[in-house]
N, C-alpha and C positions, 0 to 999 in steps of 0.2 A: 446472419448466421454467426451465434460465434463457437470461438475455436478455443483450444482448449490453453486454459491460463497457468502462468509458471506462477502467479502469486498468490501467494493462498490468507488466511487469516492470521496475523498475528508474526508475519515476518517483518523485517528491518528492512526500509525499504529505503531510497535519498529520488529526490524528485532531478531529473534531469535536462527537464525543459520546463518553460512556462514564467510564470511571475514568482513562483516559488524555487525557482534553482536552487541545489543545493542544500533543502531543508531536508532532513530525517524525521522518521517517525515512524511508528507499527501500523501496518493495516486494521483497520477497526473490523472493515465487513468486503464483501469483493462481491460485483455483481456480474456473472458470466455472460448473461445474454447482451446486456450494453458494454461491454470489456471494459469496466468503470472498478473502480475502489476507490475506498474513504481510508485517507491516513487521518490520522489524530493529529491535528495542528498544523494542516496545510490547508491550503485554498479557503479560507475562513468565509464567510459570506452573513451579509447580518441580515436579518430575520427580524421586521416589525410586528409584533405582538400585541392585541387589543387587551385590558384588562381582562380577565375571566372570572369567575369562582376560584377556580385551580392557579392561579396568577392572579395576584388581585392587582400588583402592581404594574405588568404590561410591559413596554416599553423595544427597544432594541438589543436580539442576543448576537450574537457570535455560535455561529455552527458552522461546522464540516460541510463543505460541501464534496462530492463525489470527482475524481481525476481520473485521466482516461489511462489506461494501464500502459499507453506506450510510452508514457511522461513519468510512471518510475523506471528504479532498477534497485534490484536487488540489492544489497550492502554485503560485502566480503567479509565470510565471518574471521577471514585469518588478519584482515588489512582493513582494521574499521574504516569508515570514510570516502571508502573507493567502489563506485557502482559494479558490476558485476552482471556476466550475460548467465542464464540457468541450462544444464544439461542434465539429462539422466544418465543413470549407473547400477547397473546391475549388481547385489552385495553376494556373498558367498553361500546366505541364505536364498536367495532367488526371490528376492525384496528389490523392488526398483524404486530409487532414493534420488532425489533432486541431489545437484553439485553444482560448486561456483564456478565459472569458468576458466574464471582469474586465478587460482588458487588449488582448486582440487579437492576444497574442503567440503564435506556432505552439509547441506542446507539444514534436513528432517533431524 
């Protein structure tokens, strides 16, 4: 079953467990039913390749492989560096807006 995720596309994320501690990066893509995302430049995983048409050369790449959402955290936008838990906030408009927890600064 999954539940519903604070991390969306395209936020500043820092990995907080794993072989990748402490790296940063943006969410590329986020998958809700496996509570997975792919940051850009973490968990790299190499990929052997046969020659093709489309690849004539082949060989071993480097790709993103997907990370389990409880292994980021969010990055404080007021306190680059420092992970951050996410809450909501009701705005004056009657718009509800993620915020850092650390901080109090709106995420959106």
């Amino acid at each position: 079953m999954a539940s519903k995720m604070k991390i969306k596309k395209n936020d500043n994320v820092i990995v907080i467990t794993g072989k990748d501690k402490g790296k940063t990066g943006v969410v590329k893509a986020v998958f809700p039913k496996e509570n997975r995302v792919l940051v850009v430049g973490v968990n790299m995983a190499t990929h052997h390749t046969k020659p093709s048409q489309a690849d004539p050369q082949g060989g071993r790449k480097q790709i993103e492989a997907s990370i389990h959402a409880s292994n980021v955290a969010h990055v404080d936008p007021k306190d680059s560096k420092k992970p951050t838990r996410v809450g909501y906030k009701t705005v004056d408009n009657g718009r509800k807006v993620r915020v850092a927890r650390r901080s109090g600064e709106v995420i959106d």
